[in-house]
C-alpha positions as CSV (number, residue, x, y, z in Angstrom):
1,X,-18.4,17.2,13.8
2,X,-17.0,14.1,15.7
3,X,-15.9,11.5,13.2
4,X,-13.4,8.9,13.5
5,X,-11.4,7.3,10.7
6,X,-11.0,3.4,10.9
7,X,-9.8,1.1,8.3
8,X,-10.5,-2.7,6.8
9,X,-8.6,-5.7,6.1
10,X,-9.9,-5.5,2.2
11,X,-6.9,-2.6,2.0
12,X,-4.2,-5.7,2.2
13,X,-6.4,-7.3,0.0
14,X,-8.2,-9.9,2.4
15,X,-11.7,-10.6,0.9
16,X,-11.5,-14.2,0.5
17,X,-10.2,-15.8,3.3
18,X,-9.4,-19.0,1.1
19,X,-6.9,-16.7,-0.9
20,X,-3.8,-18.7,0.1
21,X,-2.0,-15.5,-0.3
22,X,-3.3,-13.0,2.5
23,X,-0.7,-11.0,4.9
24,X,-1.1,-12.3,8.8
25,X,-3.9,-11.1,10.6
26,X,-1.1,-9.9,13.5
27,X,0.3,-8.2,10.3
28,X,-2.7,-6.5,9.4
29,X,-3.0,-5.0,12.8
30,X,0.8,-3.5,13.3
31,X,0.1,-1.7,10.2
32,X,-3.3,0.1,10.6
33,X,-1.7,0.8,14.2
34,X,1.3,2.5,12.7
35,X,-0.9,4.2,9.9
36,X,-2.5,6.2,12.8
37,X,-5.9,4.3,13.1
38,X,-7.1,3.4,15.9
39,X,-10.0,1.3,14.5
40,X,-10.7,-1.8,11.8
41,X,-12.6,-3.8,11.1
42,X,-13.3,-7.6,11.4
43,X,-12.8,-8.7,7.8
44,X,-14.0,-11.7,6.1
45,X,-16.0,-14.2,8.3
46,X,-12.7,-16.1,10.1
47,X,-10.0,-14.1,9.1
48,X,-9.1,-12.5,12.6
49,X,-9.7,-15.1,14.9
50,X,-13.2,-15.3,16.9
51,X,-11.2,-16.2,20.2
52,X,-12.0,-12.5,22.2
53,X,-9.6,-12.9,24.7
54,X,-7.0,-13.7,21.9
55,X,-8.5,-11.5,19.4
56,X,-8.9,-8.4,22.5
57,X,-5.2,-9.0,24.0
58,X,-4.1,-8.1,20.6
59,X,-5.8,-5.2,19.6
60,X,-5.1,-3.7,23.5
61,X,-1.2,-4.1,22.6
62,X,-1.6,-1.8,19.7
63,X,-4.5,0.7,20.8
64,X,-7.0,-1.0,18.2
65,X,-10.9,-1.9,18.6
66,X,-13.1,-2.7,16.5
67,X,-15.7,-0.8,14.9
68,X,-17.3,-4.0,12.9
69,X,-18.1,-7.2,11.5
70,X,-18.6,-8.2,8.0
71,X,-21.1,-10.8,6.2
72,X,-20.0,-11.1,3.0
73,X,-22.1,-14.2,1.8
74,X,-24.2,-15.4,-0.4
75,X,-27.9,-13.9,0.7
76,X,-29.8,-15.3,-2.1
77,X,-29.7,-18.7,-1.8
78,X,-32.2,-20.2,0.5
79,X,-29.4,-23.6,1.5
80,X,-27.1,-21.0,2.6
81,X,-29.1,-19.6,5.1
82,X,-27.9,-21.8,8.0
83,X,-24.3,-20.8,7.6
84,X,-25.3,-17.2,7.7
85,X,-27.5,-17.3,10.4
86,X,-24.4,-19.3,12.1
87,X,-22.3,-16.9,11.0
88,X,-24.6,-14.1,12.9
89,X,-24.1,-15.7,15.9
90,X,-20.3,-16.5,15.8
91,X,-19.6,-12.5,14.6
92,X,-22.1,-10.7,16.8
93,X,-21.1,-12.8,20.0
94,X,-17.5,-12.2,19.9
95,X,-18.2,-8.0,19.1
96,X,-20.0,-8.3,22.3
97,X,-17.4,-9.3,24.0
98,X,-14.9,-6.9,22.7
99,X,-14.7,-3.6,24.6
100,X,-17.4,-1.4,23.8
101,X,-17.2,2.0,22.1
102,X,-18.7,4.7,23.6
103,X,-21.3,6.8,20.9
104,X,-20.8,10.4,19.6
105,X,-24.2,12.2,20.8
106,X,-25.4,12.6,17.1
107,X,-24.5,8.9,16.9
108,X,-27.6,6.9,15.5
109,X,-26.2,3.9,17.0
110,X,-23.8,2.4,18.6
111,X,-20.8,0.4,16.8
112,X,-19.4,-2.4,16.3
113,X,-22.2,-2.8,13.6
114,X,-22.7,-5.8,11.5
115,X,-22.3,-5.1,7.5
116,X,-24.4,-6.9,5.3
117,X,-23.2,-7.6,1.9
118,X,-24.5,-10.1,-0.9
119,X,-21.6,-12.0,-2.5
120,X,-20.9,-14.8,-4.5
121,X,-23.0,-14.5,-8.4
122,X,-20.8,-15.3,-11.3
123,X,-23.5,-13.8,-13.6
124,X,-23.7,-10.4,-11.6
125,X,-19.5,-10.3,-10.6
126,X,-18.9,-9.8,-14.4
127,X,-21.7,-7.1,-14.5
128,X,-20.1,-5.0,-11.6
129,X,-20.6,-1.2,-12.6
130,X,-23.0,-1.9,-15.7
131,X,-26.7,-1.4,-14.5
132,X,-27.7,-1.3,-17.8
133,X,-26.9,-4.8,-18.8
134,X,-26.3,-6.9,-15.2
135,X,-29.2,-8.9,-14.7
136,X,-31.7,-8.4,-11.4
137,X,-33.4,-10.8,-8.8
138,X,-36.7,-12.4,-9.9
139,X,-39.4,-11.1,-7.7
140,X,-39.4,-14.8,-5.7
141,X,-35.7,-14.6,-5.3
142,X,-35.8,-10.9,-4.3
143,X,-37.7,-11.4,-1.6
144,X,-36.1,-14.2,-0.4
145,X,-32.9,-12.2,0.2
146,X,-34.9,-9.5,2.2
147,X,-36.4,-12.4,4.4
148,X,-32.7,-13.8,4.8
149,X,-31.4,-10.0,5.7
150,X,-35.0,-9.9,8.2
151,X,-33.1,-13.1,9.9
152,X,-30.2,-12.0,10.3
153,X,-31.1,-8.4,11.5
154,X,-33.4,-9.5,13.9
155,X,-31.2,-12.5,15.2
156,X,-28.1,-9.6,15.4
157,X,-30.1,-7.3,17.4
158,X,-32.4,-9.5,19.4
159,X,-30.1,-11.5,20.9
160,X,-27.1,-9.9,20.8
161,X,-28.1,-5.6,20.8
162,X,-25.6,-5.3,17.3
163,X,-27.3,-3.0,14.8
164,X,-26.9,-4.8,11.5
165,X,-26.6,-2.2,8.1
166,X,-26.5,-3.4,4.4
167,X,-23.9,-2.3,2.2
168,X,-24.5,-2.2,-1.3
169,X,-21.5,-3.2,-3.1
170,X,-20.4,-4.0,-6.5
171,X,-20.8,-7.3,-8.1
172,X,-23.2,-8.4,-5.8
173,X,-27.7,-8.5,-6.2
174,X,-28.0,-5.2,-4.3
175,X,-25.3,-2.9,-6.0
176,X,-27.6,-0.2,-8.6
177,X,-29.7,2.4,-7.8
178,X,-33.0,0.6,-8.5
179,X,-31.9,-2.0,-6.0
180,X,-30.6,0.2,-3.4
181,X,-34.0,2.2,-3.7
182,X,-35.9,-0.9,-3.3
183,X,-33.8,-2.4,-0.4
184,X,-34.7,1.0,1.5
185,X,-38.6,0.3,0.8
186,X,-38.8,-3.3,1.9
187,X,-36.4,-3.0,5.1
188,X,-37.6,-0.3,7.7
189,X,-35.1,1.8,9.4
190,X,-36.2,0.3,13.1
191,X,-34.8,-3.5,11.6
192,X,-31.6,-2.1,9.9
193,X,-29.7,0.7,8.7
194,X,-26.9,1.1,5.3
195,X,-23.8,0.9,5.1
196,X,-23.1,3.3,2.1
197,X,-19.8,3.4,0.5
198,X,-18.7,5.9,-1.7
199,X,-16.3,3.9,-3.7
200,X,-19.2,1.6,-4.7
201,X,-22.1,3.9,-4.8
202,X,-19.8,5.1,-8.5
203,X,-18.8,2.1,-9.3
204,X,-22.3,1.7,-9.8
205,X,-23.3,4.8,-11.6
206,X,-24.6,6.4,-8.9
207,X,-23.5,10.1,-7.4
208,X,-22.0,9.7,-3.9
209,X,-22.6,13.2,-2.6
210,X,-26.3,13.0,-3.6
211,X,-26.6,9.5,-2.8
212,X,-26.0,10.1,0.8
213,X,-27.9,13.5,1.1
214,X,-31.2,10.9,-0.3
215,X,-30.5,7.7,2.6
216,X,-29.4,10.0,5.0
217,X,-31.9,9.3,7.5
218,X,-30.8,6.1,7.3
219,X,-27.2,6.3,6.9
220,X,-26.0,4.3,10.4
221,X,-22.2,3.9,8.9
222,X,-20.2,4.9,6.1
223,X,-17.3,3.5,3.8
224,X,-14.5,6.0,2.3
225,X,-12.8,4.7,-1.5
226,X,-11.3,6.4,-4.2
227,X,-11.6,5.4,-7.6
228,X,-8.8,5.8,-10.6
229,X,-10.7,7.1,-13.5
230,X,-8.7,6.1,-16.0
231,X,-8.3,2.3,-14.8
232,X,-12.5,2.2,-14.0
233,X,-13.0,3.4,-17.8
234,X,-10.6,0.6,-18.9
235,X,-11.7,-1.8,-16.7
236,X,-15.2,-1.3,-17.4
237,X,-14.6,-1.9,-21.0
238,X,-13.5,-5.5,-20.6
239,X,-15.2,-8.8,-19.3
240,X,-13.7,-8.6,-15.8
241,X,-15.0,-9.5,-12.3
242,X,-14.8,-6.9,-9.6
243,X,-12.2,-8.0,-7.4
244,X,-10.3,-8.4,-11.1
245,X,-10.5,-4.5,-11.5
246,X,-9.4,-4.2,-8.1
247,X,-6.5,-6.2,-8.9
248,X,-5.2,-3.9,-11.3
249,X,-5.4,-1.0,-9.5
250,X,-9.3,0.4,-9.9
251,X,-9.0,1.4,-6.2
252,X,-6.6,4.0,-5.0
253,X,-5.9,5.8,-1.7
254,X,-8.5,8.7,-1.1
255,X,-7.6,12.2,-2.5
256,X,-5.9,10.7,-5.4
257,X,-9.0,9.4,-7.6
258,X,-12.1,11.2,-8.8
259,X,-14.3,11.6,-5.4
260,X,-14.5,15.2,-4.1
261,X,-13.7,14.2,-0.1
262,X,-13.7,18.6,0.4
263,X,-17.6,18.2,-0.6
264,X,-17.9,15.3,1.0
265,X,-16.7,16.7,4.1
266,X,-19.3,20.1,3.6
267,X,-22.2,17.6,2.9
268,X,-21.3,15.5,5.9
269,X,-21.4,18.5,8.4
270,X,-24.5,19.7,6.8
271,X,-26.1,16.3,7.2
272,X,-25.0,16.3,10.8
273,X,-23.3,12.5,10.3
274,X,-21.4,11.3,14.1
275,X,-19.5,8.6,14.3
276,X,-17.0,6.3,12.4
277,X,-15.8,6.3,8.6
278,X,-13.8,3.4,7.3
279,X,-11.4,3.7,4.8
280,X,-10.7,0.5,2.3
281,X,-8.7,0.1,-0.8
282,X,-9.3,-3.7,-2.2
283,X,-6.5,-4.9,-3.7
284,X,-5.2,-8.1,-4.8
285,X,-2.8,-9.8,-1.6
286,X,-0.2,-10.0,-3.5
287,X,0.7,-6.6,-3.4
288,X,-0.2,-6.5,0.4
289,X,3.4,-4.6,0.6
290,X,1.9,-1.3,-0.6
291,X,-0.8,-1.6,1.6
292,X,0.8,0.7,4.7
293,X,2.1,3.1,2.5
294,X,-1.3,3.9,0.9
295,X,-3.5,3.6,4.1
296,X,-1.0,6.3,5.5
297,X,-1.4,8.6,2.2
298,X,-5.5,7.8,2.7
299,X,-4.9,8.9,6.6
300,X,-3.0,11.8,6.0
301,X,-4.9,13.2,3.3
302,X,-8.2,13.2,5.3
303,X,-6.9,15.0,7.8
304,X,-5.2,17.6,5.7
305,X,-8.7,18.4,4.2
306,X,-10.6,18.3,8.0
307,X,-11.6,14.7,8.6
């Protein structure tokens, strides 16, 4: 079972890189460095900066690389398809020019990746973890967003050999199980993978364990949260955006919330999964100063139970 454990910006609460309030991106790095990763991600379109021989100097000095790059965007609307198509180019160029990671053998490809994520719906932010009432995609708008994730796929790989794989996530127009079904159908394997996160995948209602056993022929990299129970029932009795709940505390460092990371582990060796895990913990920036602290707990405990 060779898996190896990176980490994300989102866990000192960068998500918004307009947030006047995010830690330096130097920051950032020390810290997953002295947590005991040796992997992170990009972040947020801008936030480390897209110069590789600055960006590649840095991560050298503390034994980093990176594992991928985010869209985090608006996919739906058809004006915005420019700046993602921009942003394709900008991420996927500079992860080409990063050292390269070398593939586990069971590895279905080869990171850094690029993660897909639809972002930016007042309407579906305030839903986040309700299928039952958040409202879905008309059938025009749905396929739009699978022409703009075609794009972007095929631009990612075509030009620049970067496997692109589309993370469900809450508060965004693929998030519930109906529309993580349907994303599977209308995008094939050969154009782009998922990007499944357990931390999301109950957020949403869904079971993570059998959630992953049902895409894992098409599981190209995975996401590790942890979710406080008794903050997501309390949150998800109030009007609140996502990134509200995180805020107060919905995330937590793994072992210390309500996913079963021992199963986890069983299902993952069963399934035969290679390759990288990241762990994330959104949070609000403002209380960036826990952020070490609970990527270490997250580190430590997922090696204590075999990861």
């Amino acid at each position: 079972m060779a898996i190896h454990i990176s980490t994300a910006p989102c866990c000192w609460g960068v998500d918004d890189v307009k947030n006047p309030h995010l830690p330096p991106w130097r920051r950032v790095l020390d810290e997953a460095a002295q947590a005991g990763y040796r992997g992170i991600e990009l972040g947020p379109y801008g936030y480390l900066p897209l110069d590789a021989q600055v960006l590649g100097d840095t991560l050298a000095e503390r034994g980093l690389h990176v594992v991928a790059g985010t869209i985090f965007d608006d996919l739906v609307d058809p004006a915005n398809l420019p700046n993602l198509l921009k942003q394709t180019h900008d991420i996927c160029a500079l992860l080409r020019r990063l050292p390269p990671i070398e593939p586990e053998p069971g590895q279905r490809f080869r990171l850094p990746c690029l993660v897909l994520i639809d972002w930016g719906h007042e309407e579906r932010d305030y839903a986040a973890g309700h299928p039952e009432r958040a409202p879905r995609l008309s059938e025009e708008n749905w396929q739009r967003m699978m022409a703009h994730i075609r794009a972007i796929a095929e631009l990612a790989w075509n030009e620049y050999g970067v496997r692109a794989t589309i993370h469900p996530h809450a508060g965004g127009y693929i998030e519930f199980a109906d529309e993580l079904e349907r994303l599977a159908r209308d995008i094939p394997d050969e154009l782009a993978g998922l990007c499944l996160d357990t931390g999301h995948l109950y957020y949403a209602g869904m079971d993570p364990a059998e959630t992953l056993r049902r895409y894992a022929g098409r599981l190209d990299y995975l996401h590790f949260k942890d979710i406080d129970q008794a903050v997501f029932e309390r949150v998800l009795g109030e009007r609140i955006t996502f990134f509200e709940a995180c805020a107060r505390g919905v995330m937590c460092p793994i072992g210390r919330g309500v996913i079963d990371y021992p199963a986890l582990r069983g299902l993952l060796l069963e399934l035969g999964y290679q390759g990288y895990i990241t762990v994330e913990q959104e949070r609000d920036p403002r209380n960036a100063d826990g952020s070490l602290r609970d990527v270490a707990a997250s580190r430590a405990y997922l090696g204590s139970v075999g990861f």
